[in-house]
C-alpha positions in Angstrom: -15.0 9.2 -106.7 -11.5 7.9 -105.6 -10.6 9.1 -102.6 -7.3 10.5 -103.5 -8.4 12.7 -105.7 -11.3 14.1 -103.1 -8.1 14.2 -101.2 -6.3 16.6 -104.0 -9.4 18.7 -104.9 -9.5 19.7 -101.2 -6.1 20.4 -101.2 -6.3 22.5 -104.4 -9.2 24.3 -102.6 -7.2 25.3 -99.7 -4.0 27.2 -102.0 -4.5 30.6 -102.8 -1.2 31.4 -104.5 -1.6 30.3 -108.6 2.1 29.5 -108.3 2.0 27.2 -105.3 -0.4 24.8 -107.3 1.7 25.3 -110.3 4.5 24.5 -108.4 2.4 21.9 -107.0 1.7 20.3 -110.3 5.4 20.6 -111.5 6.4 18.2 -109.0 4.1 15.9 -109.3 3.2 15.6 -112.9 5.9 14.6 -115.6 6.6 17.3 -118.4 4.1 15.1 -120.7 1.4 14.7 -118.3 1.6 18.9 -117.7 1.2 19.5 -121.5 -1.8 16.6 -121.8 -3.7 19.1 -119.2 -2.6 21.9 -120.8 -3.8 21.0 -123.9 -7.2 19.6 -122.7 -8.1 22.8 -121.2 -6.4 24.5 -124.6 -9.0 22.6 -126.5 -12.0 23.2 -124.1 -11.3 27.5 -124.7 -11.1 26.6 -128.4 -14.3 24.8 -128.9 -16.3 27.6 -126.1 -15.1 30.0 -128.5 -16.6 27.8 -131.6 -13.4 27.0 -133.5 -13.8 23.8 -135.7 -13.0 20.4 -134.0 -11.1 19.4 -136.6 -8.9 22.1 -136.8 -8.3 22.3 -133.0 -7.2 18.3 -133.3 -4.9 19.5 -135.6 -3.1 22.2 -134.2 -2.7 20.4 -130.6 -2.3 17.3 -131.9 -5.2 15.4 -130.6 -7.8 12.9 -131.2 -11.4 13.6 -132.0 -12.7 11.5 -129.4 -10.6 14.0 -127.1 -12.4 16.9 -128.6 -15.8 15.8 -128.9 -15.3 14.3 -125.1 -14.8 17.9 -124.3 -17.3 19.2 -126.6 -20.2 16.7 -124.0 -18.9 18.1 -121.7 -18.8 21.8 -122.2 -23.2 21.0 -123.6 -23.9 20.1 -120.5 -26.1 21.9 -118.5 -24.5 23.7 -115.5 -21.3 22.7 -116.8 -18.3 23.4 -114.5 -15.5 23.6 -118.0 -17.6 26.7 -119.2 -18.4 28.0 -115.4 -14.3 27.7 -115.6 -14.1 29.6 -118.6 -16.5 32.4 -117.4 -14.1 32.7 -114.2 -11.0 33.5 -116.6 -13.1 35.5 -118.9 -14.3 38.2 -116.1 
C-alpha cells in the first residue's frame, strides 16, 4: 500500500470528532472529488440494501463497472464496506 495513504488511515484513526475529518476532507478534496466518495459509499448502502444496479447507476449517475466494483466488494467474505454499514446501522 502507498505509504501516504498508511500515512492518512492512521491519521483518520486518531480523530474522534466526525466534523474534524469532515473538515479534514473539505480542505483537501475538491467539491467533485467529495461528491465521487459520497456517492461510492451512496451506492455501496444501496446495493447492501438490494436495490437494482441499474437503477442505482441511474439515479447517481454512475457507471456499472462502479456498481458491480462495489457489488465484489461488498460479496466478499469479511468485507470491511458491509462491516462499515453494520457500524452505521447499530
Amino acid at each position: 500500500m502507498d505509504k501516504n495513504i498508511r500515512e492518512l488511515s492512521r491519521l483518520l484513526s486518531l480523530i474522534n470528532s466526525p466534523k474534524e475529518i469532515q473538515n479534514f476532507f473539505e480542505s483537501i478534496l475538491s467539491r467533485k472529488e467529495l461528491a465521487d466518495i459520497g456517492n461510492r459509499w451512496e451506492l455501496v448502502k444501496r446495493l447492501d440494501r438490494g436495490e437494482p444496479q441499474r437503477r442505482i447507476a441511474n439515479d447517481l449517475h454512475l457507471s456499472l463497472c462502479k456498481i458491480t466494483r462495489g457489488s465484489k466488494e461488498l460479496k466478499k467474505k469479511n468485507a470491511v464496506l458491509k462491516r462499515f454499514i453494520n457500524k452505521i446501522n447499530n
